[in-house]
C-alpha positions as CSV (number, residue, x, y, z in Angstrom):
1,X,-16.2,-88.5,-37.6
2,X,-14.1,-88.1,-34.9
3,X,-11.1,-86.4,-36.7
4,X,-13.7,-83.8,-37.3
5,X,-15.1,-83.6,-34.1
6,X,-11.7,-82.9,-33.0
7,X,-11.1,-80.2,-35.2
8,X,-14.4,-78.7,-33.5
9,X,-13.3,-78.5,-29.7
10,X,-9.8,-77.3,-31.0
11,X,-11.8,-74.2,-33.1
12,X,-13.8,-74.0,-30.2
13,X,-11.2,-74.0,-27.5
14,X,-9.0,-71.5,-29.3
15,X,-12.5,-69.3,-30.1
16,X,-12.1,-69.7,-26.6
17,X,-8.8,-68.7,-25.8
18,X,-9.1,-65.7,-28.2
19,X,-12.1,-64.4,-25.9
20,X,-10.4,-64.6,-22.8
21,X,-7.0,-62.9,-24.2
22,X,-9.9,-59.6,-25.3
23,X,-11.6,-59.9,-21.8
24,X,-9.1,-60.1,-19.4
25,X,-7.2,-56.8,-20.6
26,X,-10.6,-55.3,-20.8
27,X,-11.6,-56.4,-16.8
28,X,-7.9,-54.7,-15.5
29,X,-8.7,-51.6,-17.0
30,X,-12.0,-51.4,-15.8
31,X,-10.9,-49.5,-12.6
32,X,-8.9,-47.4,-14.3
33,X,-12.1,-46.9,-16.6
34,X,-13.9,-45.9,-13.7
35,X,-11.5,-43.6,-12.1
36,X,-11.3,-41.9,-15.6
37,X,-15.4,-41.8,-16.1
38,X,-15.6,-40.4,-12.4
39,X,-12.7,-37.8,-11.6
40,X,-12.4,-36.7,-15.6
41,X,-15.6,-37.4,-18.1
42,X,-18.3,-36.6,-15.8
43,X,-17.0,-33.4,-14.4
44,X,-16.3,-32.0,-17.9
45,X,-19.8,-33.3,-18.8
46,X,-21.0,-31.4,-15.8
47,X,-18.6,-28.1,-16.9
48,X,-20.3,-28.4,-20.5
49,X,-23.4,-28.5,-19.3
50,X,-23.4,-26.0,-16.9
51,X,-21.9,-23.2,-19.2
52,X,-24.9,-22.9,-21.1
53,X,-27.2,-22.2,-17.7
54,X,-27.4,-19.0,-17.5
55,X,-30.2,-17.1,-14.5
56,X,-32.6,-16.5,-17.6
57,X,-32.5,-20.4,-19.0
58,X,-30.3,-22.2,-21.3
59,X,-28.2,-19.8,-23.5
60,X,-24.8,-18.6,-25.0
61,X,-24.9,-15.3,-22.4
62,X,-21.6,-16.7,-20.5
63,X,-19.7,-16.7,-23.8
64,X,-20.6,-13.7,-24.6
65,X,-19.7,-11.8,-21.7
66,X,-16.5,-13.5,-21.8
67,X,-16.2,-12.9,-25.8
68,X,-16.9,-9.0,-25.3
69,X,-15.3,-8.5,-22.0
70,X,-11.5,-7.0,-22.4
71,X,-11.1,-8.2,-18.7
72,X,-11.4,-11.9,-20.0
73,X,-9.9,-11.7,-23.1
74,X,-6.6,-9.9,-21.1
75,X,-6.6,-12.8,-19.0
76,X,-6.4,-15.4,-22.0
77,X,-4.0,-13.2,-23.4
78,X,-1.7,-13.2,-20.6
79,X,-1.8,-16.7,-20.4
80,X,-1.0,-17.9,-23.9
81,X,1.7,-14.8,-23.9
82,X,3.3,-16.0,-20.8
83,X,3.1,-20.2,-22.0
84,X,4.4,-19.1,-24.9
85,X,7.2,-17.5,-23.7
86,X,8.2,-20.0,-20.7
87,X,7.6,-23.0,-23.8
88,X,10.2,-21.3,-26.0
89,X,12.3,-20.8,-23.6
90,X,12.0,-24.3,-21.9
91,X,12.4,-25.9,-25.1
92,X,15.5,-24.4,-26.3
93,X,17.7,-25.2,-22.8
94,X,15.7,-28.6,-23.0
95,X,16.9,-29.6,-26.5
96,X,20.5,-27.9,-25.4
97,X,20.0,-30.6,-22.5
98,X,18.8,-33.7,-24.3
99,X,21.8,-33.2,-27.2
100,X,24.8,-33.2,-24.4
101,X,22.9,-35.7,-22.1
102,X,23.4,-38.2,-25.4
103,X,26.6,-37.6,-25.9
104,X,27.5,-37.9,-22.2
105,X,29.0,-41.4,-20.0
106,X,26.1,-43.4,-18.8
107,X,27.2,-42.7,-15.3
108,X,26.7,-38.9,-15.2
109,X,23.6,-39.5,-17.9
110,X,21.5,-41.8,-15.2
111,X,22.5,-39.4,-12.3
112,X,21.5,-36.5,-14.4
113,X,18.2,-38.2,-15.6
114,X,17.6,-39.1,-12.1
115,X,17.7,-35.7,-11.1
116,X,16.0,-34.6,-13.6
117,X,12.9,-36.4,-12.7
118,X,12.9,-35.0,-9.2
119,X,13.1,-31.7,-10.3
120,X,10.1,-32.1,-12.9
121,X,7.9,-33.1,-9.7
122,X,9.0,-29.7,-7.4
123,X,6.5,-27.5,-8.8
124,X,3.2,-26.0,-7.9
125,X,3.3,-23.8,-4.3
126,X,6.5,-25.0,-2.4
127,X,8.1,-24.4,-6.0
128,X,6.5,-20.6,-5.6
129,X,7.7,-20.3,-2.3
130,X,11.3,-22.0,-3.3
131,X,11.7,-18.6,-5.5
132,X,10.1,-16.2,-3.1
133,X,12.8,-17.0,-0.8
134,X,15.9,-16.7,-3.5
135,X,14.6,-14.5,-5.9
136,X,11.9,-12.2,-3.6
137,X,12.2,-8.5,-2.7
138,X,14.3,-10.1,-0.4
139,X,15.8,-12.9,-1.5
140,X,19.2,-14.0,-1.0
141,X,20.0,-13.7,-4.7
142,X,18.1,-10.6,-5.7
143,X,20.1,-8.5,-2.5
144,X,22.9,-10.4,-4.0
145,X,22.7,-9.3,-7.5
146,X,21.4,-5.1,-6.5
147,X,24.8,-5.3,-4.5
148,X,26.8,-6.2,-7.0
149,X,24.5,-3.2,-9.4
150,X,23.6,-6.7,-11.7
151,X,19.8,-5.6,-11.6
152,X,17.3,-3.2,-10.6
153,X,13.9,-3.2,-10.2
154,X,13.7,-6.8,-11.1
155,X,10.3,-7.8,-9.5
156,X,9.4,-11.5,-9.1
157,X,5.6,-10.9,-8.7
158,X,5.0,-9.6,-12.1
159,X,5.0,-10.9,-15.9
160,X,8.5,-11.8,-15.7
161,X,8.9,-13.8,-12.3
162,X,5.6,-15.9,-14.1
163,X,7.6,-16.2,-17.0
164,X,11.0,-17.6,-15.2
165,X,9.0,-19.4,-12.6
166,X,7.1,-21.1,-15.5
167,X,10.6,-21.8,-17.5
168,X,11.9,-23.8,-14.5
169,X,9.4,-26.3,-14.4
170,X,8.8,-26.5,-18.2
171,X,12.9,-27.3,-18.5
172,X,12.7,-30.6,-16.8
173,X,9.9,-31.5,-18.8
174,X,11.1,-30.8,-21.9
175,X,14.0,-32.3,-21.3
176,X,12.5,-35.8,-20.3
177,X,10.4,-35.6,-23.7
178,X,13.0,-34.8,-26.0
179,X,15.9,-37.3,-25.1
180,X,14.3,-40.4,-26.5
181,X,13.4,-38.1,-29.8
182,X,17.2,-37.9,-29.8
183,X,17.8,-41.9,-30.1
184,X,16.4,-40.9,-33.4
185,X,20.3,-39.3,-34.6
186,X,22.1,-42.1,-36.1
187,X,26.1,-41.8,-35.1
188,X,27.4,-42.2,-38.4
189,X,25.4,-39.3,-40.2
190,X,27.4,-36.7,-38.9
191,X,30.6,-38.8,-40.6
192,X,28.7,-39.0,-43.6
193,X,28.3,-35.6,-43.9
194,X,30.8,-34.2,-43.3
195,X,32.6,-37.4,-46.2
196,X,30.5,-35.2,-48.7
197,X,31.3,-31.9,-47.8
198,X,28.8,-30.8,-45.1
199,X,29.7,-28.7,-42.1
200,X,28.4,-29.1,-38.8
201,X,26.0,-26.3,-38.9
202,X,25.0,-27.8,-42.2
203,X,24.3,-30.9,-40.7
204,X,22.0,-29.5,-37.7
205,X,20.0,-27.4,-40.2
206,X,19.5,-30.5,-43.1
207,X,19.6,-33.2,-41.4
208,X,19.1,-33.5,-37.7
209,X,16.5,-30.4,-37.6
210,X,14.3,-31.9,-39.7
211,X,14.5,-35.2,-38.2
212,X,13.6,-33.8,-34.9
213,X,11.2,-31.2,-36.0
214,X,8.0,-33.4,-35.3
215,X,9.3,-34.2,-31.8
216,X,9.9,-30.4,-31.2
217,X,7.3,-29.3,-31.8
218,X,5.1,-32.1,-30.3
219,X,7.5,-30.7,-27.2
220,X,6.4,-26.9,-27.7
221,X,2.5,-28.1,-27.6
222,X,2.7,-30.0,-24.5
223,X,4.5,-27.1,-22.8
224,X,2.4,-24.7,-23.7
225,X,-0.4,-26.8,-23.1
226,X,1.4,-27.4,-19.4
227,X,1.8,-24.1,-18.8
228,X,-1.6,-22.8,-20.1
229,X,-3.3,-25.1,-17.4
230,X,-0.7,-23.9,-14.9
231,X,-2.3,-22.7,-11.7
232,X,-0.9,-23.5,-8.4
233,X,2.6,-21.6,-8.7
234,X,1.1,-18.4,-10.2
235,X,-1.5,-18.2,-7.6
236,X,1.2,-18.7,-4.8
237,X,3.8,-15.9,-6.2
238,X,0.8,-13.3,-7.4
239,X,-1.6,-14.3,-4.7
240,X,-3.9,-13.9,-7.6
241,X,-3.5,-10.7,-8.2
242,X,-2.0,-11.3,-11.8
243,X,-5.0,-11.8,-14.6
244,X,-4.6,-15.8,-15.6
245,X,-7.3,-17.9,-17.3
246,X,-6.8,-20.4,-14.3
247,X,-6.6,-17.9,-11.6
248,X,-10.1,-16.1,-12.9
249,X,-11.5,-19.6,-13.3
250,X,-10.8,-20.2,-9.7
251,X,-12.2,-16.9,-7.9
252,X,-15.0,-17.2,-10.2
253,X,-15.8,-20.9,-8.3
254,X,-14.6,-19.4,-4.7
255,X,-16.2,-16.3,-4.8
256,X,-13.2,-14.2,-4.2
257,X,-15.8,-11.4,-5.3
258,X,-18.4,-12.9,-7.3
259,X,-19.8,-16.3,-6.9
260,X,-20.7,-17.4,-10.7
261,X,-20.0,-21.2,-11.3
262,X,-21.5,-21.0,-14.3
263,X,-19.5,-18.0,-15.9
264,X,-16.0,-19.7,-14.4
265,X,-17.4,-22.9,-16.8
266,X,-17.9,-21.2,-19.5
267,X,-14.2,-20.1,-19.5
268,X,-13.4,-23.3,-18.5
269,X,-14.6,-24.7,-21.8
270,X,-13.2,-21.9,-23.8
271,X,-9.8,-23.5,-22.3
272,X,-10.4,-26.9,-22.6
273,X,-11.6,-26.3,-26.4
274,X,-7.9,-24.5,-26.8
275,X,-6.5,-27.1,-25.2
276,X,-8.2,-30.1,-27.3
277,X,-7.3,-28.1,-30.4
278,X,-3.3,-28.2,-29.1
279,X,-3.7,-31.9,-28.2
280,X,-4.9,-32.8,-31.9
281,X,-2.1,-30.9,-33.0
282,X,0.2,-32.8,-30.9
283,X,-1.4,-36.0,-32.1
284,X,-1.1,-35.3,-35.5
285,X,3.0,-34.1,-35.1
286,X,3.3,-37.6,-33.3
287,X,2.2,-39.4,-36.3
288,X,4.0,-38.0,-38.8
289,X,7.2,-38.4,-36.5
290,X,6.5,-42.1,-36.5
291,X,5.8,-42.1,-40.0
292,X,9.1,-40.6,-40.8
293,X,10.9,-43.1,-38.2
294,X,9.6,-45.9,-40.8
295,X,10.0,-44.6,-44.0
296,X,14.0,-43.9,-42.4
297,X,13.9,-47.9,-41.1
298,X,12.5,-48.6,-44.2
């Protein structure tokens, strides 16, 4: 009897043990829980919700008027045109980055990293105010560049001061994400390759390419989806005078001219649905990149 009653408080203690290992990583992410419930679920909750109140009831009126109104759709339009730029444009110098940062001496790769990192965090208004200064009317570089009969008419509060303004901050960022996609490049396949006759532009197009493309294009989506959301910078060059998703969203809220909370939520959810839809595409790209890291262990 008591060899199996021993066997009992040993199930039991380990049941035991087993339980506390779930708990206690459940009970230190409860604040974080909390924080994410308060400051993230319940004010999208509340956004849903109030969307579909319209001054005549519950009803789809918001979407329509947003649907129908070439004002809105502009603003969307300028948007994804100008993220889509700035992403392209940031990914390319990004990957350019991440391949010579791997091939550089770890002393100039952790100084350059470190950088890096500091630059990804200057954005938002001093970052506006950074290029107002340098590339303004004004600016030190722009008088610069008209005396020397490099430019003219180059005007930073338009289109294309978004678009380069938007390209700085989505370098740093892309760079950050796409140097660990490069640990992926094994150092003898370039040698093998070229052992059966490859070039090196062979080798970037049939090899390498497709071992990145899932991290690249992961990279793409969370640029664009960066610089979709993008608010702070464009209001502080344009003043928000330029027609952005964000920037409509927030004189809609502030009553710049009209106050309508509800009709700035309803775009609001139009973004976040676009939004959702790029972050299940990123999701899926991340996947299939770790499948293909596998089957290439494997």
């Amino acid at each position: 009897m008591m060899p199996a009653a021993t066997d009992t408080l040993t199930t039991q203690d380990a049941h035991q043990g087993r339980t506390r290992r779930h708990w206690l990583p459940a009970l230190v992410l409860l604040p974080f829980a909390l924080l994410m419930i308060l400051f993230q679920l319940a004010p999208m909750v509340w956004v849903l919700v109030g969307s579909f109140q319209t001054p005549d009831g519950w009803g789809l009126a918001h979407y329509r008027e947003i649907l129908s109104s070439p004002f809105y759709l502009q603003s969307f339009g300028n948007s994804f045109r100008i993220a889509g730029i700035a992403s392209l444009a940031g990914l390319a110098i990004g990957t350019l980055g991440a391949a010579a940062l791997r091939h550089s001496g770890e002393g100039i790769k952790r100084l350059l990293l470190a950088f890096v990192t500091m630059t990804s965090n200057f954005s938002g208004v001093p970052l506006a105010f950074a290029f107002i200064i340098v590339l303004g009317i004004n600016g030190a570089i722009t008088l610069l560049l008209k005396s020397w009969g490099w430019i003219d008419g180059f005007n930073l509060y338009s289109g294309s001061g978004l678009i380069l303004i938007y390209t700085y901050f989505q370098i740093p960022l892309a760079l950050l994400l796409l140097y660990p996609a490069f640990d992926a490049l094994q150092d003898d396949w370039p040698q093998a390759a070229a052992l059966l006759g490859a070039s090196k532009r062979q080798y970037v197009w049939h090899v390498a390419l497709p071992v990145l493309t899932p991290a690249l294009l992961g990279t793409l989506i969370i640029l664009f989806a960066n610089a979709v959301g993008a608010y702070a910078s464009a209001y502080a060059l344009t003043t928000g005078n330029f027609n952005l998703v964000t920037i409509r969203v927030a004189s809609l809220v502030s009553g710049d001219i009209f106050l309508e909370p509800n009709l700035a939520a309803a775009l609001a959810v139009i973004l976040m649905v676009l939004l959702g839809v790029v972050t299940a595409a990123n999701q899926w790209l991340l996947k299939r990149s770790y499948v293909n890291k596998g089957n290439q262990h494997a």
